[in-house]
N, C-alpha and C positions, 0 to 999 in steps of 0.2 A: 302911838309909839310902840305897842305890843308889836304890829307888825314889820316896823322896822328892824325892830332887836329879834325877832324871828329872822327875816331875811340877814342880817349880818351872822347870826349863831350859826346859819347852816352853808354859808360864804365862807366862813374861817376852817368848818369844817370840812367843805372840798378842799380849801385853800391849803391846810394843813395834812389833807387823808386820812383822816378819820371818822368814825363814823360818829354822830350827835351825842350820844352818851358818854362817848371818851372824850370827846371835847368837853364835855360841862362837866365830867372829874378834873378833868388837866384846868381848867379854870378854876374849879373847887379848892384843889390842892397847888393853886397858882404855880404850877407848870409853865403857862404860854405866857410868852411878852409880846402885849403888846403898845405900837409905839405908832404916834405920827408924824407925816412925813410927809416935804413935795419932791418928786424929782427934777429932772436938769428940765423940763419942760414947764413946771410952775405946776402940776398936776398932783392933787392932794391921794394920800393913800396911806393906808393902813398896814404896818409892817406885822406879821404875826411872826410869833417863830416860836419851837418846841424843842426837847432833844439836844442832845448832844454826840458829836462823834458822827457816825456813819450815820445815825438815827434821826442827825437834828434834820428837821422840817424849817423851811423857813420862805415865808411869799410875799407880796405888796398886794394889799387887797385893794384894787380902785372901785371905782362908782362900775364900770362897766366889766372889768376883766380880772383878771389874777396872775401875776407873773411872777412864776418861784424862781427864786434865787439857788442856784446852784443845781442838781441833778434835778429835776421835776417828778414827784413819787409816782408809783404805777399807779395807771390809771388816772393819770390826775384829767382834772377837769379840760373837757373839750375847748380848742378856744386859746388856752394858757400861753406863753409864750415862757420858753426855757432862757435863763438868763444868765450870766456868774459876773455881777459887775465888779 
């Protein structure tokens, strides 16, 4: 199970833009929500989201991808798909 929760901690972390140690403060200081969820497809995903204002981060983490919701941060993860549903 180590590796799992390894592979998701550093999923939230592209998912969100930041780098490992600011994610496991904004977790610390429960900062990040997160929530589950399917979409219109029946497809299970993990909603992360941080911030507020200009600042807020917010993505759908699935089994294979990551699709932020609204402007997608620099750099974000190759692959992503930009969304504003």
């Amino acid at each position: 199970m180590y590796n799992e929760i390894n592979v998701l901690f550093g999923t939230l972390a592209k998912a969100l833009d930041v780098p490992e140690d600011t994610l496991a403060r904004l977790l610390e200081d429960g900062a990040i929500t997160l929530e589950t969820g399917r979409d219109d497809r029946g497809a299970p995903f993990v909603l992360a989201a941080h911030g507020t204002g200009e600042a807020r981060r917010a993505a759908r983490v699935y089994k294979d991808r990551i699709l932020h919701l609204g402007e997608p941060p620099e750099g974000s993860v190759p692959g992503s798909v930009p969304s504003n549903p």
